[in-house]
DOLO-842141 format. One record per residue (C-alpha): residue number from 1; residue in three letters; x, y, z. Coordinates in nm, 4 decimals. Example, Ala and Ser with C-alpha at 12.3 -4.5 7.8 and 13.67 -1.06 7.14 Angstrom:
<fivexs>
FIVEX  num  residu         X         Y         Z
FIVEX    1     ala    1.2300   -0.4500    0.7800
FIVEX    2     ser    1.3670   -0.1060    0.7140
</fivexs>
This chain:
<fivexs>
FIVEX  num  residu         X         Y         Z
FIVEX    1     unk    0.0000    0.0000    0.0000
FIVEX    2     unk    0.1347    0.3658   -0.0908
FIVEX    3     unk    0.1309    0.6149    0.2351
FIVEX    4     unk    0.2245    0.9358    0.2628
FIVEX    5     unk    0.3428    1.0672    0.5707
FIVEX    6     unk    0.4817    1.4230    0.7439
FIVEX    7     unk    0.7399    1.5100    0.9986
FIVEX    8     unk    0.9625    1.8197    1.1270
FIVEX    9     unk    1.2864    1.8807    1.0896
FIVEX   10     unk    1.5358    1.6319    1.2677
FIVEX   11     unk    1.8371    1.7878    1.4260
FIVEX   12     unk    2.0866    1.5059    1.4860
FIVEX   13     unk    2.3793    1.5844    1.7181
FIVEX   14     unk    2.5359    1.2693    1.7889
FIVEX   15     unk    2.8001    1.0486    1.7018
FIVEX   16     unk    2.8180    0.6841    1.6380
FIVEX   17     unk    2.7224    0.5931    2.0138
FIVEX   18     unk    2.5055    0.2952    2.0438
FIVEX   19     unk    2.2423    0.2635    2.3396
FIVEX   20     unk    2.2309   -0.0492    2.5572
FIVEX   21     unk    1.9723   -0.2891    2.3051
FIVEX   22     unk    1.9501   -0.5396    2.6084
FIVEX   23     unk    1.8172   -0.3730    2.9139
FIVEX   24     unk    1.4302   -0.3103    2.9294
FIVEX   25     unk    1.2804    0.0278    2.8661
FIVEX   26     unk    1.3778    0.2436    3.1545
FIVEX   27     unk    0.9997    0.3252    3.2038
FIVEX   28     unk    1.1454    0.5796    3.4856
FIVEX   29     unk    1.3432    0.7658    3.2354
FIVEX   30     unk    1.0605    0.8411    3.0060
FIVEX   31     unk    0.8058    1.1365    3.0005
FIVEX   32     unk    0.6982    1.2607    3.3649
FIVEX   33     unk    0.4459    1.4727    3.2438
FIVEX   34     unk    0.0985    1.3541    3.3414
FIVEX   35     unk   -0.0851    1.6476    3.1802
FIVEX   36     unk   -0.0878    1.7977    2.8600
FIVEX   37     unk   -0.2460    2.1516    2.6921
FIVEX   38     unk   -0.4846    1.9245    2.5313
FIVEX   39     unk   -0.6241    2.2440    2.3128
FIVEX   40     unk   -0.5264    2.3359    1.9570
FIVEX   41     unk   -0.4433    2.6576    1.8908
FIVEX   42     unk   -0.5051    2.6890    1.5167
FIVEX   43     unk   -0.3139    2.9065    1.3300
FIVEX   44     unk   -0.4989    3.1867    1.1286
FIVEX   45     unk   -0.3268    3.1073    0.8193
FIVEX   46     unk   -0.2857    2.7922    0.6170
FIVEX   47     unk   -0.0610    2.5608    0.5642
FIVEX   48     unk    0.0012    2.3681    0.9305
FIVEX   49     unk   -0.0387    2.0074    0.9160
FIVEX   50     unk    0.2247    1.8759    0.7239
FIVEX   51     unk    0.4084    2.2063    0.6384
FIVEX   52     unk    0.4123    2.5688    0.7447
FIVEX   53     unk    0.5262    2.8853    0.6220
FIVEX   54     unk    0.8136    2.9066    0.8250
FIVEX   55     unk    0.8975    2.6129    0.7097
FIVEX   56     unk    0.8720    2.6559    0.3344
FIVEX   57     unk    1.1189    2.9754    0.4150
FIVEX   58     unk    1.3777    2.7644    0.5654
FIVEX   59     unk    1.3985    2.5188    0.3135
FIVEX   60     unk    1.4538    2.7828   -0.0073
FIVEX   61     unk    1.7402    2.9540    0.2419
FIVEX   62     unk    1.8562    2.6143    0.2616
FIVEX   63     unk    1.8621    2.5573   -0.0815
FIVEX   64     unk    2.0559    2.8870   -0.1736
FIVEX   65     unk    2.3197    2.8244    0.0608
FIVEX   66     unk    2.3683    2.4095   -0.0130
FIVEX   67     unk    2.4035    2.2890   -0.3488
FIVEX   68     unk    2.2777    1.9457   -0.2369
FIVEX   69     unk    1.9573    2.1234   -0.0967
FIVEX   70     unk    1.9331    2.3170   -0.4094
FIVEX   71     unk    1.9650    1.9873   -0.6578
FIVEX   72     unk    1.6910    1.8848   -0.3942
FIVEX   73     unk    1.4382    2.1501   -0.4453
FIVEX   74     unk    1.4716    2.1267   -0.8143
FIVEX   75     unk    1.3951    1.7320   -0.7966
FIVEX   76     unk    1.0483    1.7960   -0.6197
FIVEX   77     unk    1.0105    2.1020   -0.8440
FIVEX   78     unk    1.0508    1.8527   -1.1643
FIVEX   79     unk    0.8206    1.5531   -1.0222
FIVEX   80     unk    0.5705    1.8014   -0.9684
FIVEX   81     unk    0.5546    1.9663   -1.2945
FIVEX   82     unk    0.5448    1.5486   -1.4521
FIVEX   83     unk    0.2829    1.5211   -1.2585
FIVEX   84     unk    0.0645    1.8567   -1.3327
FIVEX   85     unk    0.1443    1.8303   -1.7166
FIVEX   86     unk   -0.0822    1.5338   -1.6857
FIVEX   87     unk   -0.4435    1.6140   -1.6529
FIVEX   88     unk   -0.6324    1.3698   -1.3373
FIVEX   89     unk   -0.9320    1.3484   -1.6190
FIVEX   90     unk   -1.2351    1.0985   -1.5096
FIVEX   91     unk   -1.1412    0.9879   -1.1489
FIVEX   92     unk   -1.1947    0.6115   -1.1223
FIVEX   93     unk   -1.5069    0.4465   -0.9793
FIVEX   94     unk   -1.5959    0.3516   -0.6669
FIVEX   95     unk   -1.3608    0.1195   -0.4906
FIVEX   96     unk   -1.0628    0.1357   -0.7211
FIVEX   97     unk   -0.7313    0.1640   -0.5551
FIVEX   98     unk   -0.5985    0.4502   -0.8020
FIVEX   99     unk   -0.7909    0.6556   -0.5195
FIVEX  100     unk   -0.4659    0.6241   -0.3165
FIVEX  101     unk   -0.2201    0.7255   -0.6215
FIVEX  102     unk   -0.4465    1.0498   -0.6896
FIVEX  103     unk   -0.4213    1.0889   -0.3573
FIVEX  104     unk   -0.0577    1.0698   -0.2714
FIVEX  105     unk   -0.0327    1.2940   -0.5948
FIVEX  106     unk   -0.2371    1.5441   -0.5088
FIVEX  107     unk   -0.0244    1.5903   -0.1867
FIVEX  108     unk    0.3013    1.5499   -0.3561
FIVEX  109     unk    0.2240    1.8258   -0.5799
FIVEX  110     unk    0.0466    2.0347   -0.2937
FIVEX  111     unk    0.4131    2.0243   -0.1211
FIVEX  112     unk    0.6063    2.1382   -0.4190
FIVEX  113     unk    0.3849    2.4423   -0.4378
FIVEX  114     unk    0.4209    2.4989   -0.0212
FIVEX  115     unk    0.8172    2.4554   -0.1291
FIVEX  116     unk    0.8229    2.6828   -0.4671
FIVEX  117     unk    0.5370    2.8397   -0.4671
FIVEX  118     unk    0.4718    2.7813   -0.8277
FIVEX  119     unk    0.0959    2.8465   -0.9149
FIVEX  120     unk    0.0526    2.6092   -1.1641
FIVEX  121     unk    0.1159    2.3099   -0.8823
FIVEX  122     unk   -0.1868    2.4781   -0.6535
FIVEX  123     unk   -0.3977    2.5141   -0.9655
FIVEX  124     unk   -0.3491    2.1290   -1.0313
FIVEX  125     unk   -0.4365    2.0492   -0.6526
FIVEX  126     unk   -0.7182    2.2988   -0.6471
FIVEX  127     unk   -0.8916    2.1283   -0.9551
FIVEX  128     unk   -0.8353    1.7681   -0.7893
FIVEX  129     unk   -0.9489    1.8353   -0.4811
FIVEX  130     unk   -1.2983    2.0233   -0.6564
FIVEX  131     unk   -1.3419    1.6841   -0.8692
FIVEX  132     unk   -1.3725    1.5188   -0.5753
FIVEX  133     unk   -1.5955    1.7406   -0.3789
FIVEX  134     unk   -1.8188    1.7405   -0.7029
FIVEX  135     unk   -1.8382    1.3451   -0.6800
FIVEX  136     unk   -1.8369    1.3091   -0.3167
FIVEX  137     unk   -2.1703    1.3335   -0.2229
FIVEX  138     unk   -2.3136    1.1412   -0.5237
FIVEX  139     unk   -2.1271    0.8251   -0.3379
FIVEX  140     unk   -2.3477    0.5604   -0.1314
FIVEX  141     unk   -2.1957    0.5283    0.2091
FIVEX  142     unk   -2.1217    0.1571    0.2470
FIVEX  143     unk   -2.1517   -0.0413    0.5541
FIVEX  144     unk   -2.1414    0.3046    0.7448
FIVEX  145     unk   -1.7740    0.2500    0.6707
FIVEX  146     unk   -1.6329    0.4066    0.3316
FIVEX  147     unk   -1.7498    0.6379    0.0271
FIVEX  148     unk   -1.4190    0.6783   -0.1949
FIVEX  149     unk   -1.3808    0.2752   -0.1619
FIVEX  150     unk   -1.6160   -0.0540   -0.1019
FIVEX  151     unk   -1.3097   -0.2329    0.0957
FIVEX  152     unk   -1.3019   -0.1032    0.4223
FIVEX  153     unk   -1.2571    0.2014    0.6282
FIVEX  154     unk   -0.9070    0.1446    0.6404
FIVEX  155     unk   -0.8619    0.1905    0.3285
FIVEX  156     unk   -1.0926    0.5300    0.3054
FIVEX  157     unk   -0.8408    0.6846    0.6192
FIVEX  158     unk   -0.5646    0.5952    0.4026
FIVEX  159     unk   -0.7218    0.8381    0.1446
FIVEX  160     unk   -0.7962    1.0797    0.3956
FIVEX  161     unk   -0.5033    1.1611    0.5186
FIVEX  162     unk   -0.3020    1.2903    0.2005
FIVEX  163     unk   -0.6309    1.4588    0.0786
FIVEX  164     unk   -0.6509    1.7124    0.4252
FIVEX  165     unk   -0.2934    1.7466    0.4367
FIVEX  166     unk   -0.2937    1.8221    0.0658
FIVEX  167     unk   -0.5845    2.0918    0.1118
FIVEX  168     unk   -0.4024    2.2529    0.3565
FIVEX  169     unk   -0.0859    2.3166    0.1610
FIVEX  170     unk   -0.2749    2.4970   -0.0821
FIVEX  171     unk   -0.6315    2.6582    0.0859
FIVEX  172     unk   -0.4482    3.0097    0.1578
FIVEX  173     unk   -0.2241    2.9963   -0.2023
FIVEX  174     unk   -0.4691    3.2397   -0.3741
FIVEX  175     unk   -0.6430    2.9722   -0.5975
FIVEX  176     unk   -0.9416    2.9103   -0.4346
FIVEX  177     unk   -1.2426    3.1036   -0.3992
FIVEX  178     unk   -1.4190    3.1498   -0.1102
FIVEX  179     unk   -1.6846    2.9563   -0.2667
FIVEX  180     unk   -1.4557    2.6801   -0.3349
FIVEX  181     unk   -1.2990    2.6093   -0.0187
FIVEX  182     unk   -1.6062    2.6325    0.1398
FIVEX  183     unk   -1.7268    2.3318   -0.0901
FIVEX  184     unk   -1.4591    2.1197   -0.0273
FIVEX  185     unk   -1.4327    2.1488    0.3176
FIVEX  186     unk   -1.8149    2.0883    0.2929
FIVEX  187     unk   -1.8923    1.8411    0.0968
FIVEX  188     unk   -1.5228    1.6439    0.0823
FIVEX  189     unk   -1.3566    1.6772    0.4232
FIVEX  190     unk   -1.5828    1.7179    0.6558
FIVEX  191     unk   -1.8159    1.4781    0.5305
FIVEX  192     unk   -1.5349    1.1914    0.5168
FIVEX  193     unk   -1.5523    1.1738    0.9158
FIVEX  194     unk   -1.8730    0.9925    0.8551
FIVEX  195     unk   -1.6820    0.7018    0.8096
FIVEX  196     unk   -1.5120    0.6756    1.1013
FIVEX  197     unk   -1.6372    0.9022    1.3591
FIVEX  198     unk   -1.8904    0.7186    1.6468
FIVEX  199     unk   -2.1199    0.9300    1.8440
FIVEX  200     unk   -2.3684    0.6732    1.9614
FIVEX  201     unk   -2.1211    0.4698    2.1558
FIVEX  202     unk   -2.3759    0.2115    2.2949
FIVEX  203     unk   -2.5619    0.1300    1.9641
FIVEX  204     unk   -2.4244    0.2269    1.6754
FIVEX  205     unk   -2.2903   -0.1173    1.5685
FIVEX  206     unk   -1.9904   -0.0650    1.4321
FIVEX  207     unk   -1.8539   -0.0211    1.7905
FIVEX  208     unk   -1.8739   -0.4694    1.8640
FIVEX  209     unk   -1.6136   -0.4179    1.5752
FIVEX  210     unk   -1.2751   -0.4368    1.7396
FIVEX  211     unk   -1.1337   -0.2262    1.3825
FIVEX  212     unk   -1.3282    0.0702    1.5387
FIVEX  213     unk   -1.1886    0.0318    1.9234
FIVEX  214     unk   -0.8195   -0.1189    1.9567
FIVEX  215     unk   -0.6905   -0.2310    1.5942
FIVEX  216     unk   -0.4640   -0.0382    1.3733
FIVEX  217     unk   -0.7638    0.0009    1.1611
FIVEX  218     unk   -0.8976    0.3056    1.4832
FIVEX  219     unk   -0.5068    0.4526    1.4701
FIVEX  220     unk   -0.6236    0.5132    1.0886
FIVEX  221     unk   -0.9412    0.6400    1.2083
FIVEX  222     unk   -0.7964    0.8673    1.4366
FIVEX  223     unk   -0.5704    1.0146    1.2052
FIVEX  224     unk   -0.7975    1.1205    0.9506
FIVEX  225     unk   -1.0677    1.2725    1.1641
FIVEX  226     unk   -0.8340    1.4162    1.3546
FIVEX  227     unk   -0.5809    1.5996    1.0546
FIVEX  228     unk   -0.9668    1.6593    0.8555
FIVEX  229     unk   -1.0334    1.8829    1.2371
FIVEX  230     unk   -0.7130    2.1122    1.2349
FIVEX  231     unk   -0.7894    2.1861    0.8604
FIVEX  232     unk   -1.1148    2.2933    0.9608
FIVEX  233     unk   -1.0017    2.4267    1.2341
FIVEX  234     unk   -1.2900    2.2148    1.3940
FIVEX  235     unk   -1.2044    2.1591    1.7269
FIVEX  236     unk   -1.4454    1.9015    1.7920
FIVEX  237     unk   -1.3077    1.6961    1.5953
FIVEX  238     unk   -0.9725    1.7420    1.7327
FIVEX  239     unk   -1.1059    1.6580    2.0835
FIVEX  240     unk   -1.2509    1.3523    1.9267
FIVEX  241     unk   -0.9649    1.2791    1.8053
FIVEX  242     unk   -0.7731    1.2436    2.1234
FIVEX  243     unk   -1.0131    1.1991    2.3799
FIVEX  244     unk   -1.3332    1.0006    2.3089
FIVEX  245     unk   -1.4032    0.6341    2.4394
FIVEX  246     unk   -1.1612    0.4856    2.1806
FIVEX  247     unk   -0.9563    0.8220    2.0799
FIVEX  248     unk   -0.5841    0.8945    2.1035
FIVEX  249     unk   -0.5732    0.8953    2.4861
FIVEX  250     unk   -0.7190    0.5338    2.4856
FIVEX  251     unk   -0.4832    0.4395    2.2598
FIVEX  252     unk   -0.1396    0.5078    2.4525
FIVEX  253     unk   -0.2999    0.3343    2.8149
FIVEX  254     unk   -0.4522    0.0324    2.6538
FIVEX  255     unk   -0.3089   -0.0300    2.3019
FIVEX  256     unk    0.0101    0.0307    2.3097
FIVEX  257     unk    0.0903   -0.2736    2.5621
FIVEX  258     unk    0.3486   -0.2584    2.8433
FIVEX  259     unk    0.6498   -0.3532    2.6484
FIVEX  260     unk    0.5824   -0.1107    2.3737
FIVEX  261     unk    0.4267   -0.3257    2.1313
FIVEX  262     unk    0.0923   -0.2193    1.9661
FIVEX  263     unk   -0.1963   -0.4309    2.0586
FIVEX  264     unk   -0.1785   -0.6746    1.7554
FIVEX  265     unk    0.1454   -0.8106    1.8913
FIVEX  266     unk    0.3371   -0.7743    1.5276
FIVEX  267     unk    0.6098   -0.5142    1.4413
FIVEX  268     unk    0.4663   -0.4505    1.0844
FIVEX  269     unk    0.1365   -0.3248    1.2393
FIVEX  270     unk    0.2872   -0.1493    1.4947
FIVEX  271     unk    0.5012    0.0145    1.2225
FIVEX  272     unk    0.1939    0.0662    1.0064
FIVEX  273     unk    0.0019    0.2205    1.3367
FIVEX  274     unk    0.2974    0.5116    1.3557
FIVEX  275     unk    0.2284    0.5663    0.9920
FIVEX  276     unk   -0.1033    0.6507    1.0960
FIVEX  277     unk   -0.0512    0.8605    1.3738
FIVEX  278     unk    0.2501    1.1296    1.2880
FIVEX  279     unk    0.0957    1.2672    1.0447
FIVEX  280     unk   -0.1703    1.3678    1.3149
FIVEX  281     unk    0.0682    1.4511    1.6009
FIVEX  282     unk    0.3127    1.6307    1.4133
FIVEX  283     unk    0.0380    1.8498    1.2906
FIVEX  284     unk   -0.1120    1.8796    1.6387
FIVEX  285     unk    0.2411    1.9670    1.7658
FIVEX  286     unk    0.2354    2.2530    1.5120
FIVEX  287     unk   -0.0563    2.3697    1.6576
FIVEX  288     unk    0.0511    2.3874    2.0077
FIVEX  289     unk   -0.0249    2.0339    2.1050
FIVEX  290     unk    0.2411    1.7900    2.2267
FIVEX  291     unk    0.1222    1.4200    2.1774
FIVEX  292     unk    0.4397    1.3085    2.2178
FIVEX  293     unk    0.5333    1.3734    2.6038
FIVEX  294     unk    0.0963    1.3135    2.6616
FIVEX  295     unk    0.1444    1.0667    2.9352
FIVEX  296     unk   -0.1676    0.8626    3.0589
FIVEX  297     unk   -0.2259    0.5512    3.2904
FIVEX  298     unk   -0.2649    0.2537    3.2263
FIVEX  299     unk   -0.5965    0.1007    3.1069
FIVEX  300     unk   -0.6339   -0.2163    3.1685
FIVEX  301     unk   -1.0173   -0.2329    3.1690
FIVEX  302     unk   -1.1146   -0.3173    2.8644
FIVEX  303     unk   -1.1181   -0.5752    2.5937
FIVEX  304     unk   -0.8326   -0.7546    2.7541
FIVEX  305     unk   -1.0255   -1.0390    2.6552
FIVEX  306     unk   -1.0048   -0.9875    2.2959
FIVEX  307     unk   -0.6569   -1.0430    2.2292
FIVEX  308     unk   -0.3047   -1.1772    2.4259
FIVEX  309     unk   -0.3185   -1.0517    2.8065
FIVEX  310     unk    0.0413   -0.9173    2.8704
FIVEX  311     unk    0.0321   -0.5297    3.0922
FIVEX  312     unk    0.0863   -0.6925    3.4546
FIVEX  313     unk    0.0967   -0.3365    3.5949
FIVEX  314     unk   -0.0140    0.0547    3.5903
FIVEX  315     unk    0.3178    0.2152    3.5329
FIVEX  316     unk    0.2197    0.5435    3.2887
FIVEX  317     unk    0.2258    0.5346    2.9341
FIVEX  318     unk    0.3566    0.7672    2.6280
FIVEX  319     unk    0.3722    0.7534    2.2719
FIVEX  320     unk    0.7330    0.6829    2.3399
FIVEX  321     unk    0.6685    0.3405    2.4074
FIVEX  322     unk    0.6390    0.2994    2.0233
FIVEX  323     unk    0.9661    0.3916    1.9739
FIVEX  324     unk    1.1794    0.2030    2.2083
FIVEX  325     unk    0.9648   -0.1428    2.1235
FIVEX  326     unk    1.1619   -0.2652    1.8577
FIVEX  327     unk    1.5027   -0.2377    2.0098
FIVEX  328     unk    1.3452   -0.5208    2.2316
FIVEX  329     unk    1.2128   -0.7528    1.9856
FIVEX  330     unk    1.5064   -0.8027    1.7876
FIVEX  331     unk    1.7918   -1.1165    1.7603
FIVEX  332     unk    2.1208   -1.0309    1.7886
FIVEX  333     unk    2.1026   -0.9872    1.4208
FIVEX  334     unk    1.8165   -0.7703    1.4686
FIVEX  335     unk    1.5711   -0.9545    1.2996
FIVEX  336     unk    1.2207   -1.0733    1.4852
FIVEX  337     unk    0.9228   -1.2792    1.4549
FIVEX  338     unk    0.7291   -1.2990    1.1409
FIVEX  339     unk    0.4198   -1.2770    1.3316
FIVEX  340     unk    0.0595   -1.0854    1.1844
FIVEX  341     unk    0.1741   -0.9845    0.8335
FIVEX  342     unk    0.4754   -0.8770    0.9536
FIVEX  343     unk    0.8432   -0.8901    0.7797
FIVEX  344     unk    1.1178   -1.0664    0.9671
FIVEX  345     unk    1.3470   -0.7400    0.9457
FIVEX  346     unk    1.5997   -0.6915    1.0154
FIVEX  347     unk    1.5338   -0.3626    1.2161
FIVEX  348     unk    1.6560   -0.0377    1.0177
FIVEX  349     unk    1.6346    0.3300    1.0340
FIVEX  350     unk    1.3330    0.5262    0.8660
FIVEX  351     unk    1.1222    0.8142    0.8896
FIVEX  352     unk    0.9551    0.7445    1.1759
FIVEX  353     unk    1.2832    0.7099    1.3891
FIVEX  354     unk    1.3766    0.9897    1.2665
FIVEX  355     unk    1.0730    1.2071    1.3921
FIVEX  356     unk    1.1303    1.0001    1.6947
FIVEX  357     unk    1.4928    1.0855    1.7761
FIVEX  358     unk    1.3639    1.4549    1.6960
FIVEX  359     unk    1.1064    1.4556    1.9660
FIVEX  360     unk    1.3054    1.2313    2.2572
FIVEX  361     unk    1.6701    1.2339    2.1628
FIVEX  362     unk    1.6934    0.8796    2.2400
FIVEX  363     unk    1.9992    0.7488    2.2444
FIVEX  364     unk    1.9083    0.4502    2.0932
FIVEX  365     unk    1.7304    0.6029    1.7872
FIVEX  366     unk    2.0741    0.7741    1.7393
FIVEX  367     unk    2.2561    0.4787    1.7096
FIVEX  368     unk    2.0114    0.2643    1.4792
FIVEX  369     unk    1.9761    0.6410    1.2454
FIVEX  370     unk    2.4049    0.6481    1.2320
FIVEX  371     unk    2.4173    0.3066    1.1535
FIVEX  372     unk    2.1891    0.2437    0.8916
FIVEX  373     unk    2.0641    0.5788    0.6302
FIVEX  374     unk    1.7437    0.5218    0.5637
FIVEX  375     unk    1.7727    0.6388    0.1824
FIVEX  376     unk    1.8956    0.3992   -0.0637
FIVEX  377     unk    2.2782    0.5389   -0.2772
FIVEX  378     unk    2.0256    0.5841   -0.5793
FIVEX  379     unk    1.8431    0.8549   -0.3939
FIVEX  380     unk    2.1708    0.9611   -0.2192
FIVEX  381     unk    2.3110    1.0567   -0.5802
FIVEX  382     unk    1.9909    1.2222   -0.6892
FIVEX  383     unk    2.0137    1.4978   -0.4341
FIVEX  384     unk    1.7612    1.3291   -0.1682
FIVEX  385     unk    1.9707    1.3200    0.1251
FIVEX  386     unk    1.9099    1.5856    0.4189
FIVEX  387     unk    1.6782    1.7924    0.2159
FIVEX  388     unk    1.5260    2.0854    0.3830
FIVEX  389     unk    1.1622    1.9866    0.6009
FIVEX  390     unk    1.0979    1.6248    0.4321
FIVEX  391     unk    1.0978    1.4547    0.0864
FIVEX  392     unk    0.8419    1.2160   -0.0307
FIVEX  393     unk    0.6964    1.2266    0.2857
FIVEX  394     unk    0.9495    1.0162    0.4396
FIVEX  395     unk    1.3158    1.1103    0.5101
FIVEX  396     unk    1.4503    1.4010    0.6782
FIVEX  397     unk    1.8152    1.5250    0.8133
FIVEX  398     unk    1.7657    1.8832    0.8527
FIVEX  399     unk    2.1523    2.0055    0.9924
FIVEX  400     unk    2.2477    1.6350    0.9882
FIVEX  401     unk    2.5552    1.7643    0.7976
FIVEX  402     unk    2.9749    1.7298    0.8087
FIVEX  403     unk    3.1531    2.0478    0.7021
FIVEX  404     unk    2.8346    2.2224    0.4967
FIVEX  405     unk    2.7262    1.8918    0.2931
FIVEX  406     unk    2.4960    1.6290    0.3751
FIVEX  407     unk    2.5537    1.3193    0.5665
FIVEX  408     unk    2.6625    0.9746    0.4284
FIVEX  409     unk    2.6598    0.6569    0.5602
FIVEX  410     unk    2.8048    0.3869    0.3557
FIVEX  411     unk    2.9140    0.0348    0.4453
FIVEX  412     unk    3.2259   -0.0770    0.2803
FIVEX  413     unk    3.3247   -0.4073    0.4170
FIVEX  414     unk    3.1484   -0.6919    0.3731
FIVEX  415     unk    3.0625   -0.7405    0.7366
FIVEX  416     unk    2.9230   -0.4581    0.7713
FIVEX  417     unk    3.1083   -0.2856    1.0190
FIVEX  418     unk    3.0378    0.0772    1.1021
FIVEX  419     unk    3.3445    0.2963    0.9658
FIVEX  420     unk    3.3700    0.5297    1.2601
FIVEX  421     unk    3.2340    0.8523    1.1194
FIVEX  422     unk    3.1613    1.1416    1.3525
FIVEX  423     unk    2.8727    1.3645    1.2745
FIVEX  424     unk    2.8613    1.7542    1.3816
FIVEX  425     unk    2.6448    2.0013    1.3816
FIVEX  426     unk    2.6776    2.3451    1.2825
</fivexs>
């Protein structure tokens, strides 16, 4: 499946120092703090879920001044104008997975414009988005569940998410009417939450489906209502989001289990649960809200009958958790258990370690980032390395750089031995 996904800038100041990967998470050492500004503060100008202005400022200073970051920008610059010399036309019918390309597409481009500020890529977005706020409401709800799609409401959040981030990037570029951003956020975003939102909690039925309480179907859920909220600047939404019966909050005490492990007990859901969720809490965090140090107790009250038993205590809880799991799973080649649809690994650096090393500075993030670059030498060549806020959604090394260029890992020998190279920050 093709996901998108957001994150801030990652300022990496360490050098090749490895964290203990044998002890157990030092519960102790993680976030104290029980309570958390829980209220959005939305800012009066778009874009702020995946990008924001100050953002988009940054990166074209970064680009004058690097020739890397420059090379970069123009790569973005040139996939979007492939993509906008080729009209959407007739969007596909009901249930067709092209939904997530157009998608990802319309996003893609929506971040080259928040990065160049080239018209023609909001003009592209802008006429997407309309085609599908002229279609949406035509299409039969099915099962309560999806619209875009026939599959399942997983695969509507998946759809979602690109489409409010990608509305975002372009609702204050100067190419929408009034009229027009009033009818998508009418009858396209804030008619998607349909889908996945639950306000009858005793009989609406899809709540004796576990998908819409403690799989990584609800982290999907949860994301999309909550990034379609901050785009509307909606903050019911928001608060339904984190805090109703089977929202955010219920997620860290009862779903992300004691060791760190998401409740389906397999490291590619638990992976496929962050994608879900940065998107959403680096977006709240841009709005004032910080998900990541949220700490909550333990809930052990619920639905422990509806899957492996294995909290034994009430110690507190963070988002945290997520990150340090892995480092606990692994052999000593750090591979794990092909269990739930789930590779064997071995464990390697990616975006979401990256965003996680950003918001903790764990020294064990540091060590997995430094010895494995999660960018293939293909993309290193093509001037994807350390660029600016993200690229493709996926990596990002803002000042991860060694006298002005960016960063490069490579393993030479054939055992793979780390070659000892420091990293420093300007």
């Amino acid at each position: 499946m093709t996901m998108s996904t957001l994150h801030r800038w990652l300022a990496l100041s360490v050098a090749l120092a490895a964290g203990p990967l044998g002890a157990a998470p030092d519960r102790q050492a993680a976030d104290k703090e029980d309570t958390a500004n829980m209220t959005a503060q939305f800012p009066a100008q778009h874009p702020y879920l995946a990008l924001t202005p100050a953002d988009s400022a940054r990166a074209k200073e970064r680009a004058a001044q690097f020739p890397w970051a420059k090379k970069a920008l123009e790569k973005v610059a040139d996939d979007a104008r492939g993509a906008v010399a080729k009209p959407l036309g007739k969007l596909p019918e009901k249930g067709d997975t092209e939904h997530w390309s157009i998608a990802n597409r319309l996003q893609s481009v929506a971040l080259a414009y928040g990065l160049t500020g080239e018209t023609q890529h909001a003009e592209w977005v802008r006429d997407g988005l309309l085609a599908y706020a002229d279609v949406y409401p035509t299409m039969s709800l099915t099962n309560g569940r999806c619209k875009v799609f026939t599959q399942s409401s997983l695969y509507e959040a998946m759809w979602v998410e690109p489409i409010a981030q990608a509305y975002d990037l372009v609702a204050d570029s100067g190419v929408l009417t009034d009229e027009q951003k009033a009818h998508i956020e009418a009858d396209l975003l804030r008619p998607t939450v349909a889908c996945f939102k639950i306000d009858d909690f005793e009989n609406d039925p899809r709540i004796r489906d576990l998908h819409y309480r403690c799989y990584n179907f609800q982290a999907w859920h949860l994301g999309a209502v909550g990034l379609v909220g901050l785009a509307l600047r909606d903050p019911e939404l928001v608060d339904y989001a984190v805090n109703s019966p089977y929202g955010f909050r219920h997620l860290v005490a009862h779903d992300i289990r004691e060791d760190g492990l998401f409740w389906e007990r397999s490291v590619g859901y638990h992976h496929f649960v962050l994608n879900a969720l940065l998107p959403f809490t680096e977006a709240m965090l841009h709005c004032g809200v910080d998900l990541y140090h949220f700490t909550v107790p333990n809930d052990r009250a619920k639905d422990e009958d509806c899957h492996c038993v294995t909290d034994v205590t009430d110690q507190p809880k963070s988002l945290r958790l997520m990150f340090e799991a892995p480092f606990y799973l692994g052999f000593p080649d750090l591979s794990y258990l092909a269990l739930g649809d789930s590779d064997r690994g071995p464990l390697h650096a990616t975006w979401m370690d990256l965003i996680g090393y950003d918001r903790y500075r764990d020294p064990k993030l540091a060590w997995l980032l430094q010895r494995d670059v999660p960018l293939s030498a293909e993309e290193t060549r093509s001037g994807r390395v350390g660029f600016l806020h993200y690229y493709r959604y996926r990596y990002r090394y803002d000042q991860v750089r060694l006298n002005g260029q960016p960063v490069k890992w490579e393993r030479r020998d054939p055992t793979f031995e780390l070659q000892g190279d420091a990293i420093t920050v300007e």
